[in-house]
NUTI-542325 format. One record per residue (C-alpha): x, y, z; residue in one letter; residue number from 1. Coordinates in steps of 0.05 Angstrom, whole numbers, plus 5000, padded with zeros to 4 digits. Example, Ala and Ser with C-alpha at 12.3 -4.5 7.8 and 13.67 -1.06 7.14 Angstrom:
% residues 2
{{5246,4910,5156},'A',1}
{{5273,4979,5143},'S',2}
//
This chain:
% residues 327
{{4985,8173,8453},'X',1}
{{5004,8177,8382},'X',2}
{{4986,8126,8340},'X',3}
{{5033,8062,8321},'X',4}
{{5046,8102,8245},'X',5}
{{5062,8158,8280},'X',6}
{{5105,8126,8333},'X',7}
{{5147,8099,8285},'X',8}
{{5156,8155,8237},'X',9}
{{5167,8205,8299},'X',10}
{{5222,8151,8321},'X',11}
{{5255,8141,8252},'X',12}
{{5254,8223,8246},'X',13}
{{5297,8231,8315},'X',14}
{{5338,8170,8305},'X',15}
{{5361,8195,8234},'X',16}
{{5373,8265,8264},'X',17}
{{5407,8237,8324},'X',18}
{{5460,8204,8271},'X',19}
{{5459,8254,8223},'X',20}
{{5449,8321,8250},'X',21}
{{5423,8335,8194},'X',22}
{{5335,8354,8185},'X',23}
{{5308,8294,8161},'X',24}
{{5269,8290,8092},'X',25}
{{5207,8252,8069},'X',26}
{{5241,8218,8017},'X',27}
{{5298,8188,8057},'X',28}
{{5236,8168,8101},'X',29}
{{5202,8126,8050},'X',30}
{{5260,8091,8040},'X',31}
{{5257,8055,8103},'X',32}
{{5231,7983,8113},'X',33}
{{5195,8001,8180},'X',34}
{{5150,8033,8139},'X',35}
{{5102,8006,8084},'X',36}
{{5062,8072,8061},'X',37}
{{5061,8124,8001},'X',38}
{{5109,8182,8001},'X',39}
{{5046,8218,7998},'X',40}
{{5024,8194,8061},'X',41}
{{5090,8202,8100},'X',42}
{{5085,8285,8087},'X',43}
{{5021,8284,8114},'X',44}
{{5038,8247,8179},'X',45}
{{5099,8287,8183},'X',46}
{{5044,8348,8172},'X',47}
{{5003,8327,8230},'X',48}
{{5061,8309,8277},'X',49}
{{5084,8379,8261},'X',50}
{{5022,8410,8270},'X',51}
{{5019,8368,8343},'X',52}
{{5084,8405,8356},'X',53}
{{5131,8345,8358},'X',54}
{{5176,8365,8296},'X',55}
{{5190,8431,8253},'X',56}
{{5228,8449,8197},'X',57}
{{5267,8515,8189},'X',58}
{{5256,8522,8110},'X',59}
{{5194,8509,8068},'X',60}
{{5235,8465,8033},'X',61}
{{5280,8427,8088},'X',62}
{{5266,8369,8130},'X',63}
{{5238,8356,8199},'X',64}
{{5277,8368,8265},'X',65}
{{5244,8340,8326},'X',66}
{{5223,8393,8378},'X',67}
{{5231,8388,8452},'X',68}
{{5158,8349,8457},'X',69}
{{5190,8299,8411},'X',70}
{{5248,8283,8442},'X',71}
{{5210,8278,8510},'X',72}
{{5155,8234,8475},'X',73}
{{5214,8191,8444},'X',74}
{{5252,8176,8511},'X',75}
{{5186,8170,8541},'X',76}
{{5148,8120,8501},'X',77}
{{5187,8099,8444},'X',78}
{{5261,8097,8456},'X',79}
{{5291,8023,8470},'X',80}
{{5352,8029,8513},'X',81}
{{5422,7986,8496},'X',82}
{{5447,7951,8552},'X',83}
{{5528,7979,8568},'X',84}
{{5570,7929,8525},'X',85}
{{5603,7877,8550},'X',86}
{{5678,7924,8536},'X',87}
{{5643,7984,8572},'X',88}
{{5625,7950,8626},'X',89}
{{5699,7922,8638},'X',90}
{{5734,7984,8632},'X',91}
{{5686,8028,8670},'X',92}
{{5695,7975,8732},'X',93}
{{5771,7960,8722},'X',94}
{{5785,8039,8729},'X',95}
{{5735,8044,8783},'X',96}
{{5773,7992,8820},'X',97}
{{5836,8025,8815},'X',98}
{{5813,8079,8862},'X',99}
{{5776,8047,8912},'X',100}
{{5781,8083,8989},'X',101}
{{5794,8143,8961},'X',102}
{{5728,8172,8938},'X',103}
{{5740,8249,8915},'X',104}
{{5789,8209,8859},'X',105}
{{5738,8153,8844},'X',106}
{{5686,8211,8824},'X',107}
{{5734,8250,8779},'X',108}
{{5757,8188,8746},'X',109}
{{5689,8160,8740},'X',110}
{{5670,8235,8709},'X',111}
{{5731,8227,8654},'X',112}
{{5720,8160,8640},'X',113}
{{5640,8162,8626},'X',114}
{{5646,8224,8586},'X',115}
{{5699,8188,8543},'X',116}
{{5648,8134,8527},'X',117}
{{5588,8189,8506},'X',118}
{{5628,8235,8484},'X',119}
{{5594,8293,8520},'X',120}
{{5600,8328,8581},'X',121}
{{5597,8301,8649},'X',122}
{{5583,8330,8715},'X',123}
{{5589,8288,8778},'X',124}
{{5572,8331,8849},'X',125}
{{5588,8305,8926},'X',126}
{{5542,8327,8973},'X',127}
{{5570,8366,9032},'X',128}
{{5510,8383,9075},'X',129}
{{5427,8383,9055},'X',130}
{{5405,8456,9061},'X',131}
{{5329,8454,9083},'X',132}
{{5274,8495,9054},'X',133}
{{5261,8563,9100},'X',134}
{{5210,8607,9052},'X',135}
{{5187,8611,8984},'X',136}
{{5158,8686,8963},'X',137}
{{5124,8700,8895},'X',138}
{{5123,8768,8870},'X',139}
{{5083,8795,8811},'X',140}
{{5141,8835,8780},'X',141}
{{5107,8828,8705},'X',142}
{{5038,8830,8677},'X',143}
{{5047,8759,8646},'X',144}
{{5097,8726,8704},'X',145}
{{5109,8712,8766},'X',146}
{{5176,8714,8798},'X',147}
{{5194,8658,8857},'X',148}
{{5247,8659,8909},'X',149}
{{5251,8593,8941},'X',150}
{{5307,8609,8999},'X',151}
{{5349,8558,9036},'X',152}
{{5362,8549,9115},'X',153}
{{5447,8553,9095},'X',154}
{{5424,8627,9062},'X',155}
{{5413,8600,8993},'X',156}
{{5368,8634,8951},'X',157}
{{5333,8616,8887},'X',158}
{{5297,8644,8828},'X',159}
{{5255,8633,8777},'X',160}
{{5197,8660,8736},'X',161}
{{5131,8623,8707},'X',162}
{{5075,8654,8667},'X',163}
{{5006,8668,8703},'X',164}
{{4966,8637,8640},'X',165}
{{4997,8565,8660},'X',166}
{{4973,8561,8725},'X',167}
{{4904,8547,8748},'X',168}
{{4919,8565,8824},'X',169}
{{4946,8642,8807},'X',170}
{{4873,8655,8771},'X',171}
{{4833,8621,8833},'X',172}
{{4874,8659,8881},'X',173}
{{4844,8734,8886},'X',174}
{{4903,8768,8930},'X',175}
{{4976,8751,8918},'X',176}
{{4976,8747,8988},'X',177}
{{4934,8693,8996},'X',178}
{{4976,8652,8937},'X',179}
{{5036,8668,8980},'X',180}
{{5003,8639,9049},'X',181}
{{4978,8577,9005},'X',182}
{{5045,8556,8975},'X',183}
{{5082,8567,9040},'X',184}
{{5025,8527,9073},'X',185}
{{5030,8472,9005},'X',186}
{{5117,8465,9025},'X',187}
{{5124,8488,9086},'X',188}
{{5070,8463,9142},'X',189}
{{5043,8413,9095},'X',190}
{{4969,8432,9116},'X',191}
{{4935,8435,9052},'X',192}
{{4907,8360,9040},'X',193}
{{4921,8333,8962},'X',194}
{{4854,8317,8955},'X',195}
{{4862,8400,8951},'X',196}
{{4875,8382,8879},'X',197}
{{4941,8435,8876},'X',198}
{{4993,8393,8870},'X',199}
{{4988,8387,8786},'X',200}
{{4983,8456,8786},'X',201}
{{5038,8483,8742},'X',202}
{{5060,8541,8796},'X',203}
{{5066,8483,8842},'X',204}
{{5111,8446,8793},'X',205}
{{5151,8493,8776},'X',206}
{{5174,8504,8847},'X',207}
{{5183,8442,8867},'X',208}
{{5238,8439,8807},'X',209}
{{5277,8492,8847},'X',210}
{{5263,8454,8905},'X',211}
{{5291,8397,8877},'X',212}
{{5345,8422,8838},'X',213}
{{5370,8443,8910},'X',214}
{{5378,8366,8926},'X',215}
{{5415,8345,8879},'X',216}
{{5463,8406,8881},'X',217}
{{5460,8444,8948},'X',218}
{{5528,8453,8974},'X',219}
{{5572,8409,8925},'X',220}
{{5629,8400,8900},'X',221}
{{5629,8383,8830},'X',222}
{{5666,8341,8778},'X',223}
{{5658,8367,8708},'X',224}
{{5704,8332,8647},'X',225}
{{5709,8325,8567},'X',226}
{{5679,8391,8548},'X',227}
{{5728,8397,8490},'X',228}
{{5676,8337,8458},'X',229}
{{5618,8373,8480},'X',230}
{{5631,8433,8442},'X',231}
{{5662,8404,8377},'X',232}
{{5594,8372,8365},'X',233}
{{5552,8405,8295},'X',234}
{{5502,8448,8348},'X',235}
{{5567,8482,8372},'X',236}
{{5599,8518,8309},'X',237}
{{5582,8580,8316},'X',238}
{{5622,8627,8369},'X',239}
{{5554,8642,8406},'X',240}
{{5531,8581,8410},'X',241}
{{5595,8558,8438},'X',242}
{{5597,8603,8487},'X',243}
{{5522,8594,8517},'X',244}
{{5555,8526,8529},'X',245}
{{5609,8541,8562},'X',246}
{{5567,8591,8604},'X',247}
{{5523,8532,8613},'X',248}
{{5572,8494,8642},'X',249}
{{5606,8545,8681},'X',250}
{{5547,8561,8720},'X',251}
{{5547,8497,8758},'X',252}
{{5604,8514,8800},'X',253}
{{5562,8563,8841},'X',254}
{{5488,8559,8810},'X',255}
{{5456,8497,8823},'X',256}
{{5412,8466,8769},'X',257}
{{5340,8442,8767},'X',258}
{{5329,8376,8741},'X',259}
{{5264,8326,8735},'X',260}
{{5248,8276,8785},'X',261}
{{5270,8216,8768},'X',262}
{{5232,8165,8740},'X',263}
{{5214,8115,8782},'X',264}
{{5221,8051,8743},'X',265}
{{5274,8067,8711},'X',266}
{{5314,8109,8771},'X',267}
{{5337,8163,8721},'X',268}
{{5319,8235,8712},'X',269}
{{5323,8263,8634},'X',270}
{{5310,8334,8619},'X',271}
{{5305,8366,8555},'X',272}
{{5315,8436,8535},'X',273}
{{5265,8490,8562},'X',274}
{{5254,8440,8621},'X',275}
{{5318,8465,8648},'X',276}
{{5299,8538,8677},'X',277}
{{5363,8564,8668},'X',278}
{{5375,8594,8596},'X',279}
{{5443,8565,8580},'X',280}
{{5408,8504,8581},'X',281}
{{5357,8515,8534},'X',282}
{{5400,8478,8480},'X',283}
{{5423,8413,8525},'X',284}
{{5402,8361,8546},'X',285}
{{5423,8329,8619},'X',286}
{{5402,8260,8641},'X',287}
{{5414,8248,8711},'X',288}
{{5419,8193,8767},'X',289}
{{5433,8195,8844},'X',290}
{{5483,8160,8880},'X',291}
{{5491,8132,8950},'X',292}
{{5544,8135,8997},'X',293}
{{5523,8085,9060},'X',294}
{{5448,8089,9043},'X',295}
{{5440,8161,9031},'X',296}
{{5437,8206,8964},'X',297}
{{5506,8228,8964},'X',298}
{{5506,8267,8900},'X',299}
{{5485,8266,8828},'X',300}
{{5517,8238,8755},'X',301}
{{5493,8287,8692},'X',302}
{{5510,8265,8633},'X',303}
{{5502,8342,8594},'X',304}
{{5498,8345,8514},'X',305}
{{5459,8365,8462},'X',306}
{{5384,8350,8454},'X',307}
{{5412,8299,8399},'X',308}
{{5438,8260,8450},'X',309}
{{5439,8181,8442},'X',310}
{{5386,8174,8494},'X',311}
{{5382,8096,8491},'X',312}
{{5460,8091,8495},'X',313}
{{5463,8144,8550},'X',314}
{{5411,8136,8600},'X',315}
{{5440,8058,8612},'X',316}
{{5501,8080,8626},'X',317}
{{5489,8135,8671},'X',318}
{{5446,8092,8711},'X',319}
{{5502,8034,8708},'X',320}
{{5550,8081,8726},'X',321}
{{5498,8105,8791},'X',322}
{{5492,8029,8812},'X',323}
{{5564,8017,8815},'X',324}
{{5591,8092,8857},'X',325}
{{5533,8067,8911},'X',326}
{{5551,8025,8959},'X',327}
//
């Protein structure tokens, strides 16, 4: 936990650069009335939270821009979310209404209509069937990584690579062998007992994200609108840039995507960055919610922009919008 100076100069940093897009300097710090020190004393808090690895800067001589810790920290401790206004709310339930019955046109309306109010992209996916898990195989391609297949009963297959270092199990485990027979044992047969103490391990983690980004997009079909105001926003101007995004967003007509669990209290799943294993990605910024159709998870909303995303504007509505498809 940082502490309450901190707090509120890492929040003032990511809510300026949220607005602004632009890195945020000391002086335009010191002129807020949240905070009551030096200007002296502001660079060397911004020091330490860079040194903590919550911001950088890309010049000696430019401001800070929060890193992926910092935006996690911020939604995670910091952030206060703004209830849908009282307009949002009408119009998102008046079109909704329109469409009722019909549910493939409820989603892509819903999809239009919530991107038009964030001004990002959003992806909404219908469930058609819930592949189960048939095998997971590690392989030690690298010296420094690990590559997983985590394959589906409807043929599904997939990937993703994690370094050794991170995980505790890998340097425990003598034979790959064995690692393999005690993840399969870990997913599959459920014999090895939590009190096991694997289940934080990071190799464990990182496969049950592929596990899990296999529920909320197995065999979908998927709802994707207003990528026009996705990339005319500042992280976008370039033509590579621009591209990666579109890539990004392309891939989730046949690759599904990994996302958090959702958080439990607050029933929404936000993901930032490199916590999205597919390198597109690395640059967005998806916050996600399931849906129900007669009592079971139908599908997913992702809301997809860029790390500067208006978190506390966002993650209500998603949410909102959740509630209100589940019936």
């Amino acid at each position: 936990m940082l502490t309450k100076r901190k707090n509120t100069l890492l929040g003032l940093v990511i809510e300026k650069y949220i607005t602004t897009a632009t890195p945020v300097s000391s002086n335009s710090l010191s002129e807020s009335k949240e905070l009551s020190v030096s200007p002296a004393t502001i660079r060397s808090e911004l020091a330490n939270l860079e040194n903590e690895g919550y911001i950088t800067h890309k010049h000696t001589s430019s401001g800070r821009v929060p890193c992926d810790m910092g935006y996690r920290y911020y939604v995670r401790d910091i952030m206060n979310e703004k209830p849908p206004t009282f307009n949002d709310r009408l119009t998102i339930e008046h079109q909704m209404h329109q469409v009722q019955g019909n549910i493939d046109r409820r989603l892509a309306i819903t999809a239009s209509m919530l991107s038009s109010l964030i001004n990002n992209a959003v992806v909404i996916t219908k469930k058609q069937k819930m592949a189960e898990l048939n095998d997971i195989k590690i392989f030690d391609v690298l010296p420094e990584r690990f590559l997983i297949l985590v394959i589906f009963s409807d043929g599904t297959v997939k990937k993703g690579s994690i370094d050794k270092k991170r995980s505790v199990l890998s340097k425990k485990i003598i034979s790959l062998e064995s690692l393999n027979t005690i993840v399969r044992q870990y997913f599959l047969n459920k014999k090895i007992s939590t009190s096991d103490d694997i289940e934080e391990d990071y190799l464990i983690k990182a496969i049950e994200i592929i596990i899990t980004g296999e529920e909320y997009a197995g065999n979908e079909e998927t709802f994707i609108e207003c990528v026009p105001g996705l990339i005319a926003q500042q992280e976008f101007s370039t033509k590579e840039s621009m591209l990666s995004a579109y890539d990004a967003l392309a891939s989730l007509k046949h690759q599904p995507i990994s996302v958090h669990k959702p958080d439990i209290k607050k029933m929404i799943s936000v993901s930032i960055g490199d916590e999205i294993p597919i390198v597109h990605f690395r640059n967005l910024s998806i916050i996600s919610a399931s849906y129900k159709l007669r009592g079971e998870t139908t599908g997913s909303i992702m809301a997809i922009g860029p790390k500067r995303m208006q978190y506390g504007k966002v993650i209500p509505l998603v949410r909102y919008v959740a509630d209100l498809l589940s019936y």
